[in-house]
N, C-alpha and C positions, 0 to 999 in steps of 0.2 A: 220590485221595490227592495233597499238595500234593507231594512229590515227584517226581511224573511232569511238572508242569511245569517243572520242569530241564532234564527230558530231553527235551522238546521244542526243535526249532529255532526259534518262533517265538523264545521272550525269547533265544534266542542269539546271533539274527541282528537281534535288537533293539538290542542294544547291542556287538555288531559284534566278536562272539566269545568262546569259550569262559573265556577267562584274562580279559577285559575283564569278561566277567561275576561270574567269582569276585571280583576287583577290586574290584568295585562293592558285589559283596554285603559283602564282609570291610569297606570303611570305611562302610556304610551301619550294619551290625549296632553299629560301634564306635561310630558318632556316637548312634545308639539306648541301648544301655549306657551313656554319657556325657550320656543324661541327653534326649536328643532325643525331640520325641511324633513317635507314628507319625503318614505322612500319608494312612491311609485309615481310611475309619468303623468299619470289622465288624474289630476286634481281641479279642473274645470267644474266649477260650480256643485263637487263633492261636499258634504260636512266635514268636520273632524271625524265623527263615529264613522262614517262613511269612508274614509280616510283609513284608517285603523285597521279595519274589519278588513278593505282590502292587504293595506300589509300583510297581517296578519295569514289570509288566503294565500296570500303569494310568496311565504313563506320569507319576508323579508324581516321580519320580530320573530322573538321566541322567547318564550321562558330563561332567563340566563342559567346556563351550567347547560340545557338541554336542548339540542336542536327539535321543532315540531313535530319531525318524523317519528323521534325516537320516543317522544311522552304517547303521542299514539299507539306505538308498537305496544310499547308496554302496558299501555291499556288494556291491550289486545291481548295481549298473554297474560294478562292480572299479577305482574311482576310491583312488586312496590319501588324498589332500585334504589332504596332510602336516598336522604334529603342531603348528603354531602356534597356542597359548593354551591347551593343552590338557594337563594337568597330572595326568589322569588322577582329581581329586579328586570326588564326590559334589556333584549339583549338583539342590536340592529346588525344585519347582516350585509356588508358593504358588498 
């Protein structure tokens, strides 16, 4: 079930916590409702959150200013990298 990948750490520590994840999902879901195509193939009888989450996984969103890779790394080293250009907004990967 797609809701068990919430509850994993992997997309948590993907984009570099809990609240940064809800974040992403809430203006990802809006800018979709507003009219945005999803940017993965297999959207057959997906939800939106469902939708998202895979983006999300497939490294297709990220945090704007910060590719996924990098908010993890730095998790991982406990680096903070301060917040410059970084506005918290949905940032899609063409």
């Amino acid at each position: 079930m797609m809701l068990d990948e919430l509850k994993s750490d992997k997309i948590v520590n993907k984009v570099g916590g809990k609240f940064k994840l809800a974040a992403l999902i809430q203006k990802r879901m809006r800018e979709l409702l507003q009219g945005g195509r999803p940017l993965i193939e297999d959207t057959e009888g997906k939800t939106m959150l469902e939708i998202v989450v895979q983006e999300i996984l497939q490294d297709k969103i990220t945090i704007e200013g910060m590719p996924a890779d990098d908010i993890a790394s730095q998790q991982a080293n406990g680096s903070q990298g301060g917040d410059s250009g970084k506005s918290g907004k949905t940032k899609t990967k063409s």
